[in-house]
C-alpha positions in Angstrom: -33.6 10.2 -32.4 -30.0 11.0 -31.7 -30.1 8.8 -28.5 -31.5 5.8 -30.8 -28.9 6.7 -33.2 -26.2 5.9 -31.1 -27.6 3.1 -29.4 -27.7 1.7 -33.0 -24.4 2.4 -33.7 -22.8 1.2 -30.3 -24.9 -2.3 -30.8 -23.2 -2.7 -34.3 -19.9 -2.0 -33.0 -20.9 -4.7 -30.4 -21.8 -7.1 -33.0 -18.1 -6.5 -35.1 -16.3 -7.2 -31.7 -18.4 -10.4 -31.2 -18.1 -11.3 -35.0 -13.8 -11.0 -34.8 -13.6 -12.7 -31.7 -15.6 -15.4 -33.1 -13.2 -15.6 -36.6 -10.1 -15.1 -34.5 -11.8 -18.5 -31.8 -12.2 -20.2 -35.0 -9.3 -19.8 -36.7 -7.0 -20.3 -34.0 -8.9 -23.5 -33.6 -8.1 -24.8 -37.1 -4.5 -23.9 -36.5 -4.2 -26.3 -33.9 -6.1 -29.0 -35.3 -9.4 -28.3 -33.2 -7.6 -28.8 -29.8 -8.6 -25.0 -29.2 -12.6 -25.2 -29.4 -12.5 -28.7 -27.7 -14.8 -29.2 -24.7 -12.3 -30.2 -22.3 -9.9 -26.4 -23.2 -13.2 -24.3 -23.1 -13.6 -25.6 -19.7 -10.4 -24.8 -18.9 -10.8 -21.3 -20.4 -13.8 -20.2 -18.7 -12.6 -21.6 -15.1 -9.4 -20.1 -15.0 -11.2 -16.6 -16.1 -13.9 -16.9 -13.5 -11.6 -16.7 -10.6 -9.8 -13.1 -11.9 -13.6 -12.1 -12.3 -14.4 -12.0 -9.4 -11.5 -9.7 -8.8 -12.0 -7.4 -11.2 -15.4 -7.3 -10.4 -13.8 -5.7 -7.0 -11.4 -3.6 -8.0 -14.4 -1.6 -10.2 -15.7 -1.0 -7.2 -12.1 0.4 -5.9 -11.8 2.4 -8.7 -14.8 3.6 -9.5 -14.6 5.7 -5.9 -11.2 6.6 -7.5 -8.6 4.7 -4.9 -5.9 1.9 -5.5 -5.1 -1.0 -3.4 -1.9 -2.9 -4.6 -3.0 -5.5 -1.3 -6.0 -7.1 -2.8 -3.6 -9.9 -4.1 -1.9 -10.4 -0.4 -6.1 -10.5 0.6 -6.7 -13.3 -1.5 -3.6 -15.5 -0.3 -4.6 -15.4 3.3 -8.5 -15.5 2.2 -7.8 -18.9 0.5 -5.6 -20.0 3.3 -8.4 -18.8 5.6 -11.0 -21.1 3.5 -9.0 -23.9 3.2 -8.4 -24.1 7.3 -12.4 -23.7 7.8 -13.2 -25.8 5.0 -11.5 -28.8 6.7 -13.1 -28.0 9.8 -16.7 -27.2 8.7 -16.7 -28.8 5.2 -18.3 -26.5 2.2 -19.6 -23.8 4.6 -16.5 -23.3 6.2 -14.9 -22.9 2.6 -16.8 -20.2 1.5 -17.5 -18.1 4.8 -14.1 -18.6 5.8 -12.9 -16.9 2.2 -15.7 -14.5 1.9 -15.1 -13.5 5.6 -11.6 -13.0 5.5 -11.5 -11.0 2.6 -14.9 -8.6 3.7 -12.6 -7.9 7.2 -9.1 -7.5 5.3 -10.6 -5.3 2.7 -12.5 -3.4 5.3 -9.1 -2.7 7.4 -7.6 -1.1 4.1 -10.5 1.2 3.8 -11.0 2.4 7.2 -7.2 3.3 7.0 -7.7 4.8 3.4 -10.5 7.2 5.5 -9.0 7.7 8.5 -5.3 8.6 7.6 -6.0 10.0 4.8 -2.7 8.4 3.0 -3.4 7.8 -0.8 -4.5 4.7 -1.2 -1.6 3.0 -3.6 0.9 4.1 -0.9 -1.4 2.6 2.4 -2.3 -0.7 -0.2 1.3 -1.4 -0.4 2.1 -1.0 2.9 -0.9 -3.6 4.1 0.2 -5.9 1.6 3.6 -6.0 3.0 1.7 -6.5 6.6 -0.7 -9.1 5.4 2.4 -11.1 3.6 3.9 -10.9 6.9 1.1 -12.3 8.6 1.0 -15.0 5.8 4.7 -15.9 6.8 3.9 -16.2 10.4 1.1 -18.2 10.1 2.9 -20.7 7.4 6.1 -20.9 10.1 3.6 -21.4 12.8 2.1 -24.8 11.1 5.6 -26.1 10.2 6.9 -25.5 13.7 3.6 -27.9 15.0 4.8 -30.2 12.6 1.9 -29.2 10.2 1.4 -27.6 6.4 -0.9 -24.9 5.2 -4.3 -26.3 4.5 -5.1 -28.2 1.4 -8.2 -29.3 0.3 -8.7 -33.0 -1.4 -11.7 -35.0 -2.8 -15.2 -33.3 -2.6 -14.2 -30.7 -0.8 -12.5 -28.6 -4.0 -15.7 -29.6 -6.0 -16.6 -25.1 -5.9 -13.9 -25.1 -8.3 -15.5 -27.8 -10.8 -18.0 -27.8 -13.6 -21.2 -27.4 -12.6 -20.4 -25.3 -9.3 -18.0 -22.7 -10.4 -20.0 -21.7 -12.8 -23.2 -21.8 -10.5 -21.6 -19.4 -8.8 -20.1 -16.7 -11.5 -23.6 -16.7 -12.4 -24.4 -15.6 -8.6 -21.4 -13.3 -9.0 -22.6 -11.5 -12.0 -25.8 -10.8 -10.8 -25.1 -9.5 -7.7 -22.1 -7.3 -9.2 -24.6 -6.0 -11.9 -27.5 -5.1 -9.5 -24.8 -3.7 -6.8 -22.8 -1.3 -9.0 -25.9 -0.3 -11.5 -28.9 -0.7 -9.6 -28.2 0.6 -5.9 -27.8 3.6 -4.1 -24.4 3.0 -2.7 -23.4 1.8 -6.0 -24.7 5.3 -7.8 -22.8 6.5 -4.8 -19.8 5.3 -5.2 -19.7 5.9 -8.7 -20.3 10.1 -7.8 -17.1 9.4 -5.6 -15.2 9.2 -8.8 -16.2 12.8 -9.2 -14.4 14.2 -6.3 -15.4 13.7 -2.7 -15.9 17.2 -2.2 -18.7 17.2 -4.9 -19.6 13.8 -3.7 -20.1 15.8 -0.1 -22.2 18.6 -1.6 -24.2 16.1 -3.1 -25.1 14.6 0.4 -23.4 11.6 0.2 -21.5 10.2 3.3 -17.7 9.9 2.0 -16.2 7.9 4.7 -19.4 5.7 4.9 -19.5 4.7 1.2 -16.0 4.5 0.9 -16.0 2.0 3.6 -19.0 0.0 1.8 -16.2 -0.1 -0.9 -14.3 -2.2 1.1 -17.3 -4.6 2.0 -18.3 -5.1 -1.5 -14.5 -5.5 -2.8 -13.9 -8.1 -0.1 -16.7 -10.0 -1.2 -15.8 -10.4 -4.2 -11.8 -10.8 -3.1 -13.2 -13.6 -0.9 -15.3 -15.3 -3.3 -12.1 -15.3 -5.6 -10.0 -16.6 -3.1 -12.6 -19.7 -1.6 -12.9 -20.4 -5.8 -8.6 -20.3 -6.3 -8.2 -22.5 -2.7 -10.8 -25.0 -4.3 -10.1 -25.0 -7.9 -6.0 -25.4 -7.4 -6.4 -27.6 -3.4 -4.0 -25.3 -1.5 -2.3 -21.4 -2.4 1.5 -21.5 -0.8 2.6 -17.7 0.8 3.5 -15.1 -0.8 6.4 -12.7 0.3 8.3 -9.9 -1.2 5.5 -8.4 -2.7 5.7 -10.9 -5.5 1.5 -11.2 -4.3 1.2 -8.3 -6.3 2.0 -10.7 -9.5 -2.4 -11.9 -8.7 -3.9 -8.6 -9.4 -2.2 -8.2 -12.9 -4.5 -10.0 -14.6 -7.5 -8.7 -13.1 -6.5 -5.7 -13.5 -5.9 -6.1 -17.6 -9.3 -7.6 -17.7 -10.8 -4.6 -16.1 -8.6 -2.1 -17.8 -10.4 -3.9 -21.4 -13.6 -3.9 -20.0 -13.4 0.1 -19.2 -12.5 0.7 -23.0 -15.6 -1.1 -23.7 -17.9 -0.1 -21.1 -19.4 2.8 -23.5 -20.5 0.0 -25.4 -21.1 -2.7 -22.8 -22.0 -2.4 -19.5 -18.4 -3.2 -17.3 -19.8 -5.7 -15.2 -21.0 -8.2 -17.9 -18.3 -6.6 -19.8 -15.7 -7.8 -17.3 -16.1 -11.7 -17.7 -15.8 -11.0 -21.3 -12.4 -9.6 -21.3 -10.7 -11.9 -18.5 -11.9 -14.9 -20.8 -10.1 -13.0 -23.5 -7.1 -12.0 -21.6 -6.9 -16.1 -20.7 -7.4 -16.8 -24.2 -4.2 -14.7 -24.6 -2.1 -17.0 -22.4 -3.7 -19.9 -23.8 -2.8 -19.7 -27.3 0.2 -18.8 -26.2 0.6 -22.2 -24.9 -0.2 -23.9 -27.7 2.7 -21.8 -30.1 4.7 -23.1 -26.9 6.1 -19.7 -25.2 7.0 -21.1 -21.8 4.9 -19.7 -18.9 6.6 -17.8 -16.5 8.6 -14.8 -17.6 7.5 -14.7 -21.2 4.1 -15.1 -20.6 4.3 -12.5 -17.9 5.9 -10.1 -20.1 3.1 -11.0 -22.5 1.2 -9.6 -19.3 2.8 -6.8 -18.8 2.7 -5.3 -22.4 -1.3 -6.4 -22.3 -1.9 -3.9 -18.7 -0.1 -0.9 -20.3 -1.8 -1.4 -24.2 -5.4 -2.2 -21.9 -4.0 1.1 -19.3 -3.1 3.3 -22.1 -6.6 2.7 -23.9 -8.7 2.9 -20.8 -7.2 6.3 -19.8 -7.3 7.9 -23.4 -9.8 10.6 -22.9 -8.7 11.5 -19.2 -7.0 14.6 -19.3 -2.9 15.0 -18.0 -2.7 10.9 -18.3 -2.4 10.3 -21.9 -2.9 12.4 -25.0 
């Protein structure tokens, strides 16, 4: 009865949050004379989220197992640069191997240094993007000095990041994320890794293993993401300085909602949900006109530490 009780309870407060989203969609519409619910900005909204999905999809993965990796945005750089080079070789399969490929092997180096040097994880992230942005600059030079660019994709070839396709594949995307992370054993597994890999290892579970299936999955989805971002926008220039850390914030605000809300729905449908609202964010602030760029970024900012702050609540020594 008690169980019933509170699935009653979390269902209304899933129908409130779906009720003010709706008022809020439609009276932001009316305030900008219906240019907000039109078909051509709803398209806009739901393909720029579906890229960051895919990463945020990933990092629940990397932080479900309890780690951080500030590279995944320097993984995605190289990953689209990496689809864009076999895409013009190998057409559509070369585009999406060539991204999901890079990312799986980039995001599986991270990991099996996470394992086997034993350096947190934020520290060793850092460090690898640095190395991968390097590696970004080297290649960039290389094409310039044979009197070449970095790959960019034209005509039929960016058609993955178009109505119907991109939206084909989130639909690919959230059913494989769902059944993975809910429905598996490595997924249950990784999840007990959030526990403590000492428990995790008197449970039976194979640590190093799993923690290396972390970064499989994570670069699947990184790769996805980047073979979406090299098709939807033609071409992603390097990134150096660390400023590739700038791709992850948004993900990572859209991940940080969905944990608040993942008592009351499940993260990885709840994840989609919140990067369309975190878009919606930067959207409307379009329309008032706040420049992108640094204001919208700051916008960003404030948005990761309010979404941080309210994901990490009820941990204990974070925030009371």
């Amino acid at each position: 009865m008690e169980t019933n009780a509170i699935k009653k309870k979390n269902s209304i407060k899933v129908i409130i949050i779906i009720a003010v989203i709706l008022a809020a969609a439609l009276a932001f519409n009316a305030a900008f004379d219906g240019r907000f619910l039109s078909a051509s900005n709803l398209i806009v909204l739901t393909s720029h989220a579906i890229i960051p999905t895919f990463v945020a999809w990933g990092m629940c993965f990397v932080f479900a197992c309890d780690y951080t990796d500030m590279s995944i945005g320097a993984v995605i750089v190289l990953s689209a640069n990496m689809a864009g080079e076999f895409g013009l070789m190998f057409g559509f399969p070369g585009v999406i191997l060539g991204g999901v490929i890079s990312g799986i092997v980039l995001m599986t180096i991270n990991f099996l240094i996470f394992v086997y040097t034993k350096i947190p994880s934020w520290i060793a992230g850092i460090g690898m993007a640095m190395i991968y942005e390097a590696v970004g600059m080297f290649y960039s030079n290389a094409k310039v000095d044979a009197g070449m660019t970095i790959p960019q994709l034209d005509g039929d070839l960016r058609m993955l990041g178009r109505a119907p396709y991109i939206y084909i594949i989130f639909a690919i995307g959230l059913v494989l994320a769902y059944i993975i992370y809910n429905r598996t054993e490595i997924g249950l597994n990784i999840r007990s890794l959030g526990n403590g890999i000492k428990l995790s290892e008197s449970m039976g579970i194979n640590t190093a293993k799993t923690i290396i299936m972390v970064g499989i999955i994570c670069g699947f989805f990184v790769g996805c993401s980047a073979f979406l971002n090299e098709s939807y926008n033609a071409r992603l220039s390097i990134k150096t300085g660390l400023t590739s850390l700038s791709m992850i914030f948004q993900p990572m605000a859209g991940y940080m909602l969905a944990s608040v809300l993942s008592n009351k729905i499940n993260i990885m449908i709840g994840v989609p949900i919140c990067s369309l609202l975190v878009y919606t964010i930067f959207n409307v602030l379009t329309f008032l006109g706040v420049p992108s760029g640094t204001w919208q970024e700051a916008v960003l900012g404030i948005i990761v530490i309010v979404f941080g702050v309210l994901a990490q609540r009820n941990v204990k020594k974070v925030v009371k």
